[in-house]
N, C-alpha and C positions, 0 to 999 in steps of 0.2 A: 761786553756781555756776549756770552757764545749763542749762537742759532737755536742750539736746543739745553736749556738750563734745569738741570734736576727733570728731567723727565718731559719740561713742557716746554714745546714751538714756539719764540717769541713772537716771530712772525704771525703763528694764529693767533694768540694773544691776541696780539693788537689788532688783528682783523675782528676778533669777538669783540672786543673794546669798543671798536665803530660802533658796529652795529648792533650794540647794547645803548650809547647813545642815540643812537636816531631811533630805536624803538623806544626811546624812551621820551621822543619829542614829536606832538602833535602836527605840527609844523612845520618838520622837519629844517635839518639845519644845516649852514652854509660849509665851507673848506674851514674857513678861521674859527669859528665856533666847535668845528667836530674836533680842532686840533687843541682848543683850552681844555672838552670837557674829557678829552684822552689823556693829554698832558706830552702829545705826541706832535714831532715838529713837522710843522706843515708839509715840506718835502716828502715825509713819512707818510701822511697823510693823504698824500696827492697819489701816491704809488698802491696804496692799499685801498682807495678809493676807486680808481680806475679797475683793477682785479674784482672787488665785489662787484660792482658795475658790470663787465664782465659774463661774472657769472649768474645774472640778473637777482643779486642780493641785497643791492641796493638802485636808486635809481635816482634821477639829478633833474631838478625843474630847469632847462633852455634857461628864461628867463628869470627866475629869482636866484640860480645856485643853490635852491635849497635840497639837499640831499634824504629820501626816504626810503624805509623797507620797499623790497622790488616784489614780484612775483616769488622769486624762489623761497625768500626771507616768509612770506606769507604764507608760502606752503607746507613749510617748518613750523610756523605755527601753529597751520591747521592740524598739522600729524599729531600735537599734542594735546590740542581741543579732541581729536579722532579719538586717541586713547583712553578717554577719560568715560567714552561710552553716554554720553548724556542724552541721547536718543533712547537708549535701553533704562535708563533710567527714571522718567520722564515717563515712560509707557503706563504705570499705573494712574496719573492723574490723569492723562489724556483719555482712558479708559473710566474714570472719575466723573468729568468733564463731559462726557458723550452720555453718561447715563442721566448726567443731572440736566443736560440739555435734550437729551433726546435726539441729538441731531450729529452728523460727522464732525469731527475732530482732525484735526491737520497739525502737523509739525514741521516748520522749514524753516531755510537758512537762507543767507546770502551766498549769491553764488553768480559769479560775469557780472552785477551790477541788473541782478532777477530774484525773485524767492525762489529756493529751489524744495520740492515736498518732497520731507525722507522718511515717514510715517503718518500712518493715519488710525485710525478708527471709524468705523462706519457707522451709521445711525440705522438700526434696526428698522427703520420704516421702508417701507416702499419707494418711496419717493425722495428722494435722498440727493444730495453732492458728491461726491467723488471722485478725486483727482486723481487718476495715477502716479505712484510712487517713481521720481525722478522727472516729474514736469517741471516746466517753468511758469513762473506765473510775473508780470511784469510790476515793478513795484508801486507805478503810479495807481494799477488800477486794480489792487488786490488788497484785502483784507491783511494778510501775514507779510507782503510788499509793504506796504504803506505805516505799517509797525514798525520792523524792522528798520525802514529807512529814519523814523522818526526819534527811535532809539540811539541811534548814531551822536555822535556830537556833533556840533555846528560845522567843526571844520569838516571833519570828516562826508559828514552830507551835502554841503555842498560841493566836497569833491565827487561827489558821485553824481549830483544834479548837472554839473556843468556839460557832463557833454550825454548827458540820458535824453534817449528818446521818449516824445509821447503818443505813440499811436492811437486814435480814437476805434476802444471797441465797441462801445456802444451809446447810446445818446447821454446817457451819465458818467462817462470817464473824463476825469481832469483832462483839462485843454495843453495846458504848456507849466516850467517851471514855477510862475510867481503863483500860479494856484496850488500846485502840490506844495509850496513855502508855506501857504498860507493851512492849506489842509493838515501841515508836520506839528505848526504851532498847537492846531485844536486839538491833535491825536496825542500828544504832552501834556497839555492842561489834563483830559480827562482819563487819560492811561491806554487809551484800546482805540484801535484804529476799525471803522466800517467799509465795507466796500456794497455800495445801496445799488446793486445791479451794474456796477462799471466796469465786469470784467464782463460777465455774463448775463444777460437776460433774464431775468426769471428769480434768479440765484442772490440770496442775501446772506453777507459775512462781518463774522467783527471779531479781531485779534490785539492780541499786544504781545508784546517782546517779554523774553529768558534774558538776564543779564547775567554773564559770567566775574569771575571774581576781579575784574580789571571797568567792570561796569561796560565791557561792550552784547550790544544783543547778540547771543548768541545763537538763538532761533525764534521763532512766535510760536504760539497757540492759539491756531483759526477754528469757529464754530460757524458751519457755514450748513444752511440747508434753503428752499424754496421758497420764492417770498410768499408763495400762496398759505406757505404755515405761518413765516415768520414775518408777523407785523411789525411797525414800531413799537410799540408795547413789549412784545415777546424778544424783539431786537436790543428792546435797552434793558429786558433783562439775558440775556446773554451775556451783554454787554458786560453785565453786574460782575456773572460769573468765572468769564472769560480773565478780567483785570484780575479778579480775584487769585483764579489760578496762576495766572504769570507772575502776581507776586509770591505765590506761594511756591512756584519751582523756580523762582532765583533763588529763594531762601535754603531751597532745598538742596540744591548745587553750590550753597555756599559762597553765590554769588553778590555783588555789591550793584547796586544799585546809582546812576553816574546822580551827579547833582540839580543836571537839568531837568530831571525824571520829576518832578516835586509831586507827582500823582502817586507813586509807591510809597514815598517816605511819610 
């Protein structure tokens, strides 16, 4: 078979071929595995692996051999997530959201292993939250953090817990990882993640996750304002809202819902 057959690179073939299997495994997977589910001989395999690697499109665990999407491969992705505009989308119920709460409205994503805020709404009141557009907020001790993380699948979160810092910001921020484990489970059972003064002082939030059509969160919906307004009472009805909403902008992005989620289904 010639280099270039009817028009297309065999060589990239089979580079696309990798790395359609390993996106295609949570797990990711070792040399022998990537060469059955290609149908490509190891040797082949080993040379087209070293070049992705490379070009950081894929990337190789030291210890297990298992081979996953890299930085590059993931930022290919996001250009296609980028495209689809779901921030712009998204703006009428966060503006929905803020009327029915009274309160600021936040949209973020994951971003370096932080939430990162890339729209907001603001709550007419005086007194009010608001984060500038493009902060970070850390995910143990924030409302649309602590969503987002929880949205994840198992593996996938504890790849991010393992090497996450926990900086105490204030006397109610999670201490270390076996409490944010334990705080991921109850943020699952009930759909919406709180953040009860642990980022900030004064300042009460409650979010849950956007799942896109592959069921990964693809951003949250924070309803965050002053705990001097917002009591537990008025918190767990946010709360109410809040879940409400984020099931109803997966639905609306066409989005799937992962199976762990059993609070939207």
């Amino acid at each position: 078979m010639s280099e270039d057959q009817g028009g297309q690179s065999k060589t990239l073939i089979r580079g696309l071929s990798i790395l359609s299997a390993c996106a295609d495994s949570r797990r990711g997977l070792t040399l022998v595995q990537i060469a059955e589910a290609t149908d490509l001989a190891p040797s082949t395999v080993h040379r087209l692996l070293a070049t992705l690697e490379s070009q950081q499109f894929l990337s190789v665990d030291a210890e297990t051999g298992r081979w996953r999407i890299g930085v590059a491969g993931f930022r290919m992705g996001n250009a296609f997530v980028r495209a689809r505009d779901y921030v712009a989308l998204l703006r009428p119920l966060m503006v929905e959201l803020s009327e029915e709460t009274g309160e600021t409205v936040n949209l973020a994503i994951l971003s370096g292993g932080r939430a990162l805020f890339v729209s907001q709404v603001e709550s007419t009141k005086m007194m009010r939250m608001v984060a500038p557009l493009g902060s970070l907020a850390p995910l143990h001790a924030s409302g649309a953090g602590k969503a987002l993380l929880a949205g994840l699948s198992a593996d996938d979160r504890d790849a991010l817990l393992a090497d996450m810092p926990f900086p105490s910001l204030t006397a109610h921020t999670l201490a270390n990882r076996d409490a944010m484990v334990q705080e991921a489970g109850r943020i699952v059972a009930r759909g919406c993640a709180f953040d009860r003064e642990e980022h900030v002082e004064g300042m009460q939030c409650v979010a849950a996750p956007v799942f896109n059509e592959v069921g990964y969160p693809i951003c949250a919906l924070s309803v965050s304002g002053p705990s001097v307004r917002i009591g537990d009472a008025v918190l767990d009805q946010h709360a109410r809202a809040v879940k409400a909403m984020g099931q109803r902008a997966t639905e609306f992005l066409g989005g799937q819902v992962p199976s762990h989620w059993v609070a939207y289904v």
